[in-house]
N, C-alpha and C positions, 0 to 999 in steps of 0.2 A: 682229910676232906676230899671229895671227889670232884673233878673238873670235866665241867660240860663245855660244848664248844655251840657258838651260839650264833649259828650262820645255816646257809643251806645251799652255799656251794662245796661240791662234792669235792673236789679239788683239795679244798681246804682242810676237807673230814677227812680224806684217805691222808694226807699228809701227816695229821695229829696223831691219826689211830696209827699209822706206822711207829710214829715215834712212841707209842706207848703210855701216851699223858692222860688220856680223855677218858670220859667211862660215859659217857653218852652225846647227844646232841639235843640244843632247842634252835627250835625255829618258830615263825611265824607269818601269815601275809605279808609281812612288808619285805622280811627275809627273801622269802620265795621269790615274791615278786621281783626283787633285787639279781636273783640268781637265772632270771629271764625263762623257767622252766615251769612246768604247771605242776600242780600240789602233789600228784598223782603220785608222778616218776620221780619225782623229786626224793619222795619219802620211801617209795618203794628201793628206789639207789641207795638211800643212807640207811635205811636198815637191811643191807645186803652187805653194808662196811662193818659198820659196831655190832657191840654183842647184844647192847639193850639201851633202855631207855632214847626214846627218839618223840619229842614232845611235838606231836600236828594239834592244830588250836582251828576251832571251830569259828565259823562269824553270824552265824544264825543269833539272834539276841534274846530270842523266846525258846524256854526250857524242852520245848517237841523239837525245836530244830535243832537244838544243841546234841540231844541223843541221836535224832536221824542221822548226823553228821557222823556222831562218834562211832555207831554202829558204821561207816562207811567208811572211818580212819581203819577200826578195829579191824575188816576185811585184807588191808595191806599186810599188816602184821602182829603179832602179839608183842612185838620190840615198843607198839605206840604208845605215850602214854597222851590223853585227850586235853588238849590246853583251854581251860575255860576261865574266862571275864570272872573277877570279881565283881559282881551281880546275884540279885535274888535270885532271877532265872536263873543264873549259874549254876549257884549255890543250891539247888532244887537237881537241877542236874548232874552234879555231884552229888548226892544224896543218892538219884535212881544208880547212878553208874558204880558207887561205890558195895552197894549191895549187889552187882553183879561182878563182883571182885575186878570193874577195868579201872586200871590207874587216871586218875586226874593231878593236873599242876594247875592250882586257879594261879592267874598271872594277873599282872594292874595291884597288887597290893600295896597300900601308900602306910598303914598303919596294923599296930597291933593286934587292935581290936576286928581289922577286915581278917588276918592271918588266926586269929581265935575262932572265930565265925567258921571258915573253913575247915579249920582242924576238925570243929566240934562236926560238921556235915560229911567230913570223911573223905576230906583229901589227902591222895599221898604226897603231894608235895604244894607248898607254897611259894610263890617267887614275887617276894619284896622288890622294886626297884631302888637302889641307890640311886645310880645317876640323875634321875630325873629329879628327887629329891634332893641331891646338892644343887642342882640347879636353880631351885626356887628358894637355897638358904636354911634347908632341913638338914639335922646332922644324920645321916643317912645309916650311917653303925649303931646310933642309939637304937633305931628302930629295929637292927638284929641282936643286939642285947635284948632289948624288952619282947621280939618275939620268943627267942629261944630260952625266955626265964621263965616265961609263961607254957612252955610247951614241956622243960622241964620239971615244971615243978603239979603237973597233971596226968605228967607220961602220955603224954599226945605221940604216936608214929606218925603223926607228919613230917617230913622234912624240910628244911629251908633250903632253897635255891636264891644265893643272891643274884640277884640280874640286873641288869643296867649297868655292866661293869665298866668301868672309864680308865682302868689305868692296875698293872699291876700294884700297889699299894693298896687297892683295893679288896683282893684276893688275897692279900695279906692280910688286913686286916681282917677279913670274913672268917679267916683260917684262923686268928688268933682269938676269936670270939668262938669259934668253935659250932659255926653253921656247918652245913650236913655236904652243901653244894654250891659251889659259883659256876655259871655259864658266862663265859668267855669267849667275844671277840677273837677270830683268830690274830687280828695283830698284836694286840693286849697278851695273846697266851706265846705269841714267838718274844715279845718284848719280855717275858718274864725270864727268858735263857740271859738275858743281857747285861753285862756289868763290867763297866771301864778295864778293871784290876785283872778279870778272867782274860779279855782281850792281850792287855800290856803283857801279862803274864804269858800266855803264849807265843806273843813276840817274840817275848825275851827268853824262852825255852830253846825256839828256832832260829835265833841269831847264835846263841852260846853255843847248840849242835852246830851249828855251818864252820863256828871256829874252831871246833874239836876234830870236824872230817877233815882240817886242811893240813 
């Protein structure tokens, strides 16, 4: 499974892609906005970092301004992929964009039947949220069971992106259902190094060395 990082300070992206874990980045308005930078420089920095996949999501809500926008993502770099609203308009927009081979991630998907819809209009990726969805009492992994039964069982090249991630367990379990992509909070993706027993265990390496050198 491939790990996206799901932020849009830069700080955070040069830190992951050092270490080697990441194979792209999502962002979004609220991201950006978070990171006090404007959309521009933001996304032209991050894809100066990674090698691909860097999702800028449009806000126009009518299908002409969704393409204006994406033709003015597309300008930064061919690493963009266009992040659109699950929506008709979206979905319309997706359809032009996919005919001219630029990648879309429709985002907002609460069910299966919105991530069918897309697949069948020609997107490359779809991003389900979990978290939102445990939040209101939804079992959040059903919903990437039943996208990915459905996606396998028509041969759809979409891919899932789970998003909303809340918690390493949750990338486990994405991984163990065998979705395509998790985007990952950078804290969620340092917390996943994490485990009591690694800790003690190295303790206990570098106390047994200190007694061996004396």
């Amino acid at each position: 499974m491939k790990i996206f990082l799901d932020t849009a300070i830069v700080s955070e992206i040069k830190e992951a892609w050092e270490l080697g874990i990441i194979d792209g980045v999502t962002t979004n308005p609220s991201l950006i906005m978070k990171s006090g930078r404007n959309l521009q420089d933001t996304l032209t920095e991050i894809t100066n970092i990674v090698d691909d996949c860097v999702s800028g999501e449009v806000i126009s809500l009518d299908t002409e301004g969704m393409i204006k926008e994406a033709y003015e993502l597309m300008k930064i770099s061919s690493k963009i992929v266009i992040k659109v609203p699950m929506t008709k308009n979206g979905l319309k927009a997706v359809r032009i964009l996919s005919k001219e081979n630029i990648r879309t991630n429709v985002t907002l998907v609460f069910s299966a039947n919105q991530a069918l819809l897309a697949a069948k209009a020609g997107a490359t990726f779809v991003s389900p949220f979990l978290g939102r969805l445990d939040d209101i009492g939804h079992e959040s992994l059903i919903l990437i069971e039943d996208i990915k039964q459905i996606f396998d069982n028509y041969s759809y090249k979409t891919q899932i992106i789970c998003a909303s991630i809340r918690s390493p367990l949750h990338v486990m379990n994405c991984a163990k259902i065998g979705a395509d992509i998790a985007t990952v909070p950078f804290k969620t993706l340092m917390d996943m190094f994490n485990h009591p027993l690694t800790d003690n265990g190295i303790e206990r390496f570098l106390k047994d060395y200190e007694k061996s050198t004396k």
